[in-house]
C-alpha positions as CSV (number, residue, x, y, z in Angstrom):
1,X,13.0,-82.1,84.0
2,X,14.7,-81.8,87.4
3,X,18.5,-81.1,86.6
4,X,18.7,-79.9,83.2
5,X,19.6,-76.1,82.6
6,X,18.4,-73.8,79.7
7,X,20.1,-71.5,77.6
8,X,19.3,-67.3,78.2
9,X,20.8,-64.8,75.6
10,X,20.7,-62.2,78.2
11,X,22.5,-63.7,80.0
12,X,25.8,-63.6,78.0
13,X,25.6,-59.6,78.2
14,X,27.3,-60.5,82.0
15,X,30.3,-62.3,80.5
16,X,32.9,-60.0,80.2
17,X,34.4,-62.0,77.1
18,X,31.1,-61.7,74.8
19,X,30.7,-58.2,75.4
20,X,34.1,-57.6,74.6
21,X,33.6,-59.6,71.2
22,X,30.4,-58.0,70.6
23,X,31.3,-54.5,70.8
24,X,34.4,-55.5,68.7
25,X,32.5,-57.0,65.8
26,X,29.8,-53.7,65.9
27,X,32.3,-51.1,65.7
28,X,33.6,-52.7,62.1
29,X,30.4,-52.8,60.9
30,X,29.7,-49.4,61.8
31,X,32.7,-48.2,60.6
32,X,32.5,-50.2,57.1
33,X,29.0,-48.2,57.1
34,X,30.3,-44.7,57.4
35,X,30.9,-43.4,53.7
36,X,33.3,-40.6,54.9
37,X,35.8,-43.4,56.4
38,X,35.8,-45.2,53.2
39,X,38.5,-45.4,50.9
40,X,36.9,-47.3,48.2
41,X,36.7,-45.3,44.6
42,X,33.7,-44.1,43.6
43,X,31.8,-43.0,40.4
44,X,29.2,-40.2,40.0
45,X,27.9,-38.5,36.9
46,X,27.9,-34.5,37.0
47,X,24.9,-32.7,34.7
48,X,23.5,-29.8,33.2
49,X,27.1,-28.0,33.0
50,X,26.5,-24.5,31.7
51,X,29.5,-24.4,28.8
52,X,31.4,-21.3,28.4
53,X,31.8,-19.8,25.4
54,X,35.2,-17.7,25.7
55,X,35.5,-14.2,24.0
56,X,36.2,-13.5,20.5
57,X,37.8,-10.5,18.5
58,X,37.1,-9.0,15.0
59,X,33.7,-8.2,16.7
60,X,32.5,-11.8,16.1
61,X,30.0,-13.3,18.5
62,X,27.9,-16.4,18.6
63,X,24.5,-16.4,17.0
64,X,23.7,-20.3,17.5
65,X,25.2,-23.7,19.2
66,X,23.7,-26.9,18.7
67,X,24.2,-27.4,22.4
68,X,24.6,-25.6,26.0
69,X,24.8,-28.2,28.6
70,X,27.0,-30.8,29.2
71,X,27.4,-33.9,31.3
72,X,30.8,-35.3,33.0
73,X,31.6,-38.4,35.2
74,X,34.0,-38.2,38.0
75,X,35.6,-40.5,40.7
76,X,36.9,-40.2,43.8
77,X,36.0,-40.6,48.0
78,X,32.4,-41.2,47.7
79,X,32.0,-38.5,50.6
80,X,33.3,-35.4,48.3
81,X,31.7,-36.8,45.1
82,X,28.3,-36.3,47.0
83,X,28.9,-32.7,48.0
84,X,30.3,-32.4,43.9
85,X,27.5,-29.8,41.7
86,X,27.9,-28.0,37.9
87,X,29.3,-25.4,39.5
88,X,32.4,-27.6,40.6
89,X,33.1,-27.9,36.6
90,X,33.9,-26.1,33.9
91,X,33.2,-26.7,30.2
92,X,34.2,-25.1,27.1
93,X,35.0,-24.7,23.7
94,X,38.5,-25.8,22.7
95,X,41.6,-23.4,22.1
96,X,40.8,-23.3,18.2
97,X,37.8,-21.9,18.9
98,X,39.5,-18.7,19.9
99,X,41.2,-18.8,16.6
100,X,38.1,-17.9,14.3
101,X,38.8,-14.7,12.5
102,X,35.8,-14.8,10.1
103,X,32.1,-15.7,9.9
104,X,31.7,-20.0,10.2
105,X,30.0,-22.6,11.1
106,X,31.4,-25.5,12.5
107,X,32.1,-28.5,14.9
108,X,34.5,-27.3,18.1
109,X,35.9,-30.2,20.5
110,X,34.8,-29.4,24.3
111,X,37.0,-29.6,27.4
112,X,36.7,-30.1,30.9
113,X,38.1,-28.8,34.2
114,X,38.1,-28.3,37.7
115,X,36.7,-25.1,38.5
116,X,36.2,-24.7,42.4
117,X,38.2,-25.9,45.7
118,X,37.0,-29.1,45.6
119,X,40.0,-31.4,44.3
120,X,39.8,-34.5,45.6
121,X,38.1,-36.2,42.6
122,X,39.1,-37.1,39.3
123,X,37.5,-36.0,35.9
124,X,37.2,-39.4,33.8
125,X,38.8,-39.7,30.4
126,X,36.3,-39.6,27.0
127,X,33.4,-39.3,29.7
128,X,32.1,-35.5,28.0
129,X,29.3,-35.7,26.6
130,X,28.7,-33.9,24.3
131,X,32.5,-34.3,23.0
132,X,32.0,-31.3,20.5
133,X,29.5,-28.9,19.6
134,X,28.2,-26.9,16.7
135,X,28.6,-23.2,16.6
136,X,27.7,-20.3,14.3
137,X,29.8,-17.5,14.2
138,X,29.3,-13.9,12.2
139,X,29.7,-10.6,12.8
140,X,26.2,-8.8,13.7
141,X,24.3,-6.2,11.3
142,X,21.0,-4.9,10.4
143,X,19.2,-4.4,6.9
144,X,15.5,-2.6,6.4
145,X,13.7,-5.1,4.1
146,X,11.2,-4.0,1.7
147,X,7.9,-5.5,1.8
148,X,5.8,-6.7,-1.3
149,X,2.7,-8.2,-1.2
150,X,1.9,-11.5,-2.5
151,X,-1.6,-13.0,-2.5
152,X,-4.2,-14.9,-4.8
153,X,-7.5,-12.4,-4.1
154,X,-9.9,-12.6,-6.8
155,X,-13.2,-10.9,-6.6
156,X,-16.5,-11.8,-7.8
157,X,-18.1,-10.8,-11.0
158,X,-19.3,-6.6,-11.2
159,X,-16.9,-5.9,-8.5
160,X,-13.0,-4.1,-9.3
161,X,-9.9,-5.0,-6.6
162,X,-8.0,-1.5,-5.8
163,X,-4.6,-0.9,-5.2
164,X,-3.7,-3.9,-2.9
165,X,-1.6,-1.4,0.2
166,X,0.5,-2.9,3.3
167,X,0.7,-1.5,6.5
168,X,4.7,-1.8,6.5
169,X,6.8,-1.1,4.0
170,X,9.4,-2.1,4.9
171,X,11.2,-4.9,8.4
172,X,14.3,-4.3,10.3
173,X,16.1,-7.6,10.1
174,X,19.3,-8.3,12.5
175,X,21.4,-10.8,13.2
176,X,24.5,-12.6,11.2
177,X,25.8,-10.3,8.5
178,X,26.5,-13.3,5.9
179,X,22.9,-14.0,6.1
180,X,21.4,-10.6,5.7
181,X,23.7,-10.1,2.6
182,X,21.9,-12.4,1.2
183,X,18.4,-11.0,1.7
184,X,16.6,-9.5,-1.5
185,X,12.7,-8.8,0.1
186,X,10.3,-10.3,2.0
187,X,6.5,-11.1,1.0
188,X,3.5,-10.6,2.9
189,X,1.8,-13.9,1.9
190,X,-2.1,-14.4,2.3
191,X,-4.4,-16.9,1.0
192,X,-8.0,-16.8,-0.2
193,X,-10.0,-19.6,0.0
194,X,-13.1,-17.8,-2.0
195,X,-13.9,-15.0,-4.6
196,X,-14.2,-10.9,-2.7
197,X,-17.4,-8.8,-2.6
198,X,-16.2,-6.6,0.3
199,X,-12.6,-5.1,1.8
200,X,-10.4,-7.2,3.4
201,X,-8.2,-6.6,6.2
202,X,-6.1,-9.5,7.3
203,X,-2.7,-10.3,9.0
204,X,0.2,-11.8,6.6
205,X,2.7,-14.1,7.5
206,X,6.3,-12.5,6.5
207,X,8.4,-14.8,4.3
208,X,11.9,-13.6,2.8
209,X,13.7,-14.2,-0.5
210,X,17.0,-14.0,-1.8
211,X,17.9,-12.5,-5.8
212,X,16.8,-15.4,-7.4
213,X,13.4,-15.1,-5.6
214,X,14.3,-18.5,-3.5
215,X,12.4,-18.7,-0.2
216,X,15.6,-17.7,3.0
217,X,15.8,-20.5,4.7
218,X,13.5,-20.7,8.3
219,X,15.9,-22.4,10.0
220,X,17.9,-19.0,10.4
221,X,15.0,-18.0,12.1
222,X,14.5,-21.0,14.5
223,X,18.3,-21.1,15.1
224,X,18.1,-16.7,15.6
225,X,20.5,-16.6,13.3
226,X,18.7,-14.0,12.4
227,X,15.5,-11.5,13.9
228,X,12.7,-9.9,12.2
229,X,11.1,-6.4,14.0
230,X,7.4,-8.5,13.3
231,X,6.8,-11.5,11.0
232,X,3.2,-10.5,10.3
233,X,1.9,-7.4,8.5
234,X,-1.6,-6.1,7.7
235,X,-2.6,-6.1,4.0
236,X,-5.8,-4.2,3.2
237,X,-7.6,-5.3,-0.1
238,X,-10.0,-2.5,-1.3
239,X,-12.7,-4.4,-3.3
240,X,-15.5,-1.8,-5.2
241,X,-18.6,-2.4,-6.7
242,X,-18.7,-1.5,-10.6
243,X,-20.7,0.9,-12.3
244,X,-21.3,1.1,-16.2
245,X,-21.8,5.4,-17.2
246,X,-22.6,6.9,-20.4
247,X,-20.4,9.1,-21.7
248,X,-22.2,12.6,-22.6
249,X,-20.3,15.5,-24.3
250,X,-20.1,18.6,-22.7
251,X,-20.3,21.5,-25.8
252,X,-20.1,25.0,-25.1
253,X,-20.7,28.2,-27.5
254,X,-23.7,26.0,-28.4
255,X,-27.1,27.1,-30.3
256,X,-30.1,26.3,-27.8
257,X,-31.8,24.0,-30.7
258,X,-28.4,22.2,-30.8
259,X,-29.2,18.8,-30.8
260,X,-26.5,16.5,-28.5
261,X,-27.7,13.8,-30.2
262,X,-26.6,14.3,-33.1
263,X,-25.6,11.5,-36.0
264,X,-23.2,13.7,-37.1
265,X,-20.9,12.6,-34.5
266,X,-19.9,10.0,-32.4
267,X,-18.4,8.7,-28.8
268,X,-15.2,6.2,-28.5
269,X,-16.2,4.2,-25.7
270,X,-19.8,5.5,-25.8
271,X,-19.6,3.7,-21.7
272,X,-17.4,3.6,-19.1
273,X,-17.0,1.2,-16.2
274,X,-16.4,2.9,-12.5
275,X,-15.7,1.3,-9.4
276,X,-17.6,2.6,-5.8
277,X,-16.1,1.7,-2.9
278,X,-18.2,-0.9,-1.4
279,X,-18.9,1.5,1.7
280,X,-20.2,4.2,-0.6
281,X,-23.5,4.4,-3.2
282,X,-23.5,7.0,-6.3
283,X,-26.5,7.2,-7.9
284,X,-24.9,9.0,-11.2
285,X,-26.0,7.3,-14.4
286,X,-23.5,9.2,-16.8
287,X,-20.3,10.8,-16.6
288,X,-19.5,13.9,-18.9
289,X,-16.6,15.7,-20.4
290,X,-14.6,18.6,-20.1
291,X,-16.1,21.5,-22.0
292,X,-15.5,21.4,-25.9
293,X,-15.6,24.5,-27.8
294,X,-18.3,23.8,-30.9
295,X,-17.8,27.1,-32.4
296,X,-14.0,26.4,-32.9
297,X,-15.3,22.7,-35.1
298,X,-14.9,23.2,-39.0
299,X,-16.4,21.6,-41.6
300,X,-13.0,19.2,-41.8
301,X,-12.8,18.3,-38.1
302,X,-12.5,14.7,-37.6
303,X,-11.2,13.5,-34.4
304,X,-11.3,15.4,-31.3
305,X,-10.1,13.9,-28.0
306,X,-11.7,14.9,-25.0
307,X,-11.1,14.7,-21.1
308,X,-13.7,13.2,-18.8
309,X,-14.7,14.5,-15.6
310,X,-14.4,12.1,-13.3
311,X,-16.6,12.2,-9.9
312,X,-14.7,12.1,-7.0
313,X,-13.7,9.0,-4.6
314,X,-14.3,6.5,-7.6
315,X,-11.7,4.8,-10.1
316,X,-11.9,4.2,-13.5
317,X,-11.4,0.5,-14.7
318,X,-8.6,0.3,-16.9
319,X,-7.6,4.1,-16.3
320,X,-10.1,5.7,-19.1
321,X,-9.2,9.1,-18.8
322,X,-10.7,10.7,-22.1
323,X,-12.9,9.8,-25.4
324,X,-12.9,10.5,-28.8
325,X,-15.1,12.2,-30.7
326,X,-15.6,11.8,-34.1
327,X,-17.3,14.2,-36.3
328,X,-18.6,12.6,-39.7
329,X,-16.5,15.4,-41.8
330,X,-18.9,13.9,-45.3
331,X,-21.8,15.0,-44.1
332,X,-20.4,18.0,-43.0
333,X,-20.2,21.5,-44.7
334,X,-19.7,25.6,-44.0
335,X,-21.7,28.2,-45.4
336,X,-21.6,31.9,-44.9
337,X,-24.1,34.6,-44.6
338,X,-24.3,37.6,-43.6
339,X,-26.9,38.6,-41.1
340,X,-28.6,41.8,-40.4
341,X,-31.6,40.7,-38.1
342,X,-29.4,42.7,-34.9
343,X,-31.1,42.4,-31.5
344,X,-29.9,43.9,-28.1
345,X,-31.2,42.2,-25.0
346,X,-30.6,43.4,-21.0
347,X,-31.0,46.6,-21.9
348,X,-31.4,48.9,-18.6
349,X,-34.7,50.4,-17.9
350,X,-35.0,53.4,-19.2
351,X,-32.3,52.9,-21.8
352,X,-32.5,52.9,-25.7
353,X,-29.5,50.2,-27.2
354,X,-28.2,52.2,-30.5
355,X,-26.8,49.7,-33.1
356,X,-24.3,51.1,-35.2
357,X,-23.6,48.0,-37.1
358,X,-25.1,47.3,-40.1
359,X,-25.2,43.4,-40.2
360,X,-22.5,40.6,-39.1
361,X,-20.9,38.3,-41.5
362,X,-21.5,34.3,-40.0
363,X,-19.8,31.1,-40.9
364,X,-22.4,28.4,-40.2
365,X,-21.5,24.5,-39.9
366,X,-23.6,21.6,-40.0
367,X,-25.0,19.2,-41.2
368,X,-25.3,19.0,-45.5
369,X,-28.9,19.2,-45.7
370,X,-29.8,21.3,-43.1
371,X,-27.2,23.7,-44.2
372,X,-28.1,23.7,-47.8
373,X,-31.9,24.7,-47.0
374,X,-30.8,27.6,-44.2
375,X,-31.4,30.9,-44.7
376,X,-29.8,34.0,-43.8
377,X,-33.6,35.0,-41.6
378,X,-32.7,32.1,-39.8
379,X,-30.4,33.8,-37.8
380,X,-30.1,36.7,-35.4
381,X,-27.2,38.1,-33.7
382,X,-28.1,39.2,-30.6
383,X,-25.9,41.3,-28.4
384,X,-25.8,41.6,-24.5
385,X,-25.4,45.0,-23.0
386,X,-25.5,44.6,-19.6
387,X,-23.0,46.6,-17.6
388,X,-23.2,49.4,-20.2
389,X,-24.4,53.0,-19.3
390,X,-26.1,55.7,-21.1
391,X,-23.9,58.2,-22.9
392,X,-20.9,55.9,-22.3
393,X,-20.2,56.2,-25.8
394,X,-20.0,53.1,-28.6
395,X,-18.6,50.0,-27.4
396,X,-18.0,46.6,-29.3
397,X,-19.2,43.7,-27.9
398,X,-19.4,39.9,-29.5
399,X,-22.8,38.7,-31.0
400,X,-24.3,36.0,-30.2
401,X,-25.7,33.7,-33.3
402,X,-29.4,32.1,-32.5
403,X,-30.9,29.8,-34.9
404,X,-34.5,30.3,-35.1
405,X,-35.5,27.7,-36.8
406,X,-35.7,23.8,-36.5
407,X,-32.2,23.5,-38.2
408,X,-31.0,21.1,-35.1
409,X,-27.2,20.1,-36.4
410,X,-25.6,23.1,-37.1
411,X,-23.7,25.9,-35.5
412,X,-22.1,29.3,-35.9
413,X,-18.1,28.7,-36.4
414,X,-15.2,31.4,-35.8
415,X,-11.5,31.0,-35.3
416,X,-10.8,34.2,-34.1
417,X,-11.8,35.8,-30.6
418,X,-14.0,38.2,-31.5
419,X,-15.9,36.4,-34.3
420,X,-18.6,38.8,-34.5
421,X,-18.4,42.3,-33.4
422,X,-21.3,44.7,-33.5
423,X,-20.7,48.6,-32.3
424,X,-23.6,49.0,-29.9
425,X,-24.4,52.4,-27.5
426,X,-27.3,53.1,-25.0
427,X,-28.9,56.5,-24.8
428,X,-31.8,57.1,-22.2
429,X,-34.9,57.1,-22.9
430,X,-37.1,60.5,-23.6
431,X,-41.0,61.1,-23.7
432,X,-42.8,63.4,-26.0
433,X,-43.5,66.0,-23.1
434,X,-40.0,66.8,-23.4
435,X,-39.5,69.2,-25.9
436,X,-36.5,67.5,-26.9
437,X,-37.4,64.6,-27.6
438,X,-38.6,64.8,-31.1
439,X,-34.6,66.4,-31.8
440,X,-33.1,63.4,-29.3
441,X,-34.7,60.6,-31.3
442,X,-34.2,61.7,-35.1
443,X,-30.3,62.0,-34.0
444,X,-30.0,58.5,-33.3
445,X,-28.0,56.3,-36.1
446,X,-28.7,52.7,-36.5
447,X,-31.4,50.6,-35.4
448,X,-31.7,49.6,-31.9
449,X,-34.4,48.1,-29.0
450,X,-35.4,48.9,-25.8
């Protein structure tokens, strides 16, 4: 419409006025904007402050605190609060703190300071948190714990569980001495969930007691109030097979028609039960004893107790280490005689054995029966010469009693060493080409064989 005029913003950038107004009104709001020109109070919170533990005498340290950070809020010009870190602020224990002259455990107030330049800010009032902390204190020692082990292996039916053996004896515990004091043992604990047929091997877990055989509390360990070297330890659980043996007596000084099984005695435990380790097979069906000396058993010998020879790299269940014999002494009796059947054996080619005694008085022992019915051409005393040289002159060397008949439970008995003594000789031998020989041989005393 012809006449009328219409408004340009533009336009009112060319009156001086508005411009003036404008760049008036922009300058506030940048400066309101600016936090640095501010001086309005501001609030920040400060975290994670390391707190300082200060130093104590009496050698004391701290083995545990509840907490090691803390959290403060400040105020001040909103520009230096932003530029504000940890490191800015200080935290520690109180002054009575520094007072502890012995081993505790207690709750210690914290404080709060300016640590750095920066001081143009203001630590709020009751704003610490945490206000206090929890601290253990002690003096620090070491104890070597021994080790036991506890654990609830069974084994199955015919098999023996050896010495149970650990491969530590003993753990190096440190830490608080209050706590240690207190420290009887520890136990290498292991459960079985089933019956053993072979070795074990397996790792423990470590647990320690005090006197009255109460479990230390964990939470020493969790807190390092205390430290154990290791808290596991390798038990080994030797599981054997068992074996049943007979028990067979060894007799020496015994007539060859002897019979070992004789009634006239018997075995206490007649078995014995072995265990093989389970790596190993013995095929051994009987296990004897140490030598026993039948000559030296009389006609009133009852019990006799005798060591067993036990093969090597096996135990024996319930540590049997000997028997008992027991001779029947009723049916037992002695009888002497006095024998002049005299026979030389190993005599050396060439050699004549001269016998210069007569006959050799015996003391037989058996059983009543037998005994009763033997006669004296049941025996010969036989003498070994070997190692003797013609012309050596007359030695006297110990007879040996044989039985010659069936008389099975009885046997020549002698408490002295030399129980029968025969004077023997060897002269060589001469043929009847040598002119000699007829003079050589009716010189000869005694009775002899070649």
């Amino acid at each position: 419409m012809k006449g009328t005029s219409r408004f340009s913003f533009s336009k009112l950038f060319y009156n001086d006025k508005f411009v003036m107004l404008f760049s008036v009104i922009l300058a506030f709001i940048i400066w309101v904007s600016l936090p640095g020109n501010s001086e309005e109070t501001k609030y920040a919170a400060i975290k994670d402050i390391p707190i300082s533990v200060p130093e104590l005498g009496n050698e004391l340290k701290v083995f545990y605190m509840d907490k090691t950070k803390a959290s403060v809020r400040v105020s001040g010009n909103a520009l230096i609060l932003s530029n504000l870190t940890k490191d800015d602020i200080e935290v520690t224990l109180g002054d009575d703190f520094t007072d502890i002259e012995s081993a505790t455990e207690d709750k210690f107030k914290l404080s709060a300071k300016k640590a750095s330049l920066a001081n143009d800010y203001v630590i709020q009032t009751n704003t610490l948190d945490p206000e206090e902390v929890t601290v253990f204190v002690d003096r620090e020692d070491q104890i070597d714990v021994p080790i036991i082990a506890e654990t609830d292996a069974a084994v199955g039916e015919d098999y023996h569980m050896g010495t149970v053996t650990l491969g530590q004896k003993t753990v190096t515990v440190k830490g608080a001495q209050s706590i240690l004091q207190t420290i009887a043992g520890a136990k290498a604990v292991y459960k079985f969930n089933q019956e053993l047929t072979d070795t074990q091997n397996v790792e423990a877990s470590l647990e320690f007691y005090d006197e009255n055989n109460e479990k230390i509390n964990s939470l020493y360990f969790s807190r390092k109030y205390i430290e154990a070297d290791f808290l596991t330890v390798n038990i080994k659980i030797p599981v054997m097979k068992v074996k049943k043996l007979s028990v067979v007596p060894k007799f020496i000084n015994v007539p060859e028609t002897f019979n070992t099984d004789s009634s006239i005695y018997k075995i206490s435990p007649q078995t014995i039960e072995i265990a093989v380790p389970d790596d190993e097979t013995m095929d051994i069906e009987s296990v004897s004893t140490k030598e026993i000396d039948l000559s030296r058993i009389g006609p009133d010998t009852t019990d006799i107790t005798a060591e067993l020879v036990i093969p090597s790299g096996v135990k024996v269940i319930n540590d049997q280490s000997n028997v008992t014999i027991s001779f029947n002494s009723d049916d037992m009796s002695a009888k002497n005689f006095t024998v002049k059947n005299i026979k030389a054996i190993n005599v050396p080619d060439g050699c004549y054995a001269n016998i210069h005694s007569k006959s050799v008085n015996v003391t037989m022992v058996g059983e009543n029966s037998q005994l009763e019915s033997m006669k004296e051409s049941d025996l010969t005393a036989v003498i070994d010469v070997s190692g003797l040289t013609a012309g050596g002159g007359s030695v006297t060397k110990n007879a040996q009693i044989v039985i010659n008949s069936t008389k099975d439970e009885c046997w020549p008995y002698w408490l002295s060493d030399d129980p029968y003594p025969v004077v023997v000789s060897l002269s060589e031998k001469v043929t009847l080409a040598d002119p000699s020989a007829t003079e050589s041989s009716t010189s000869s005393s005694g009775s002899g064989s070649g």
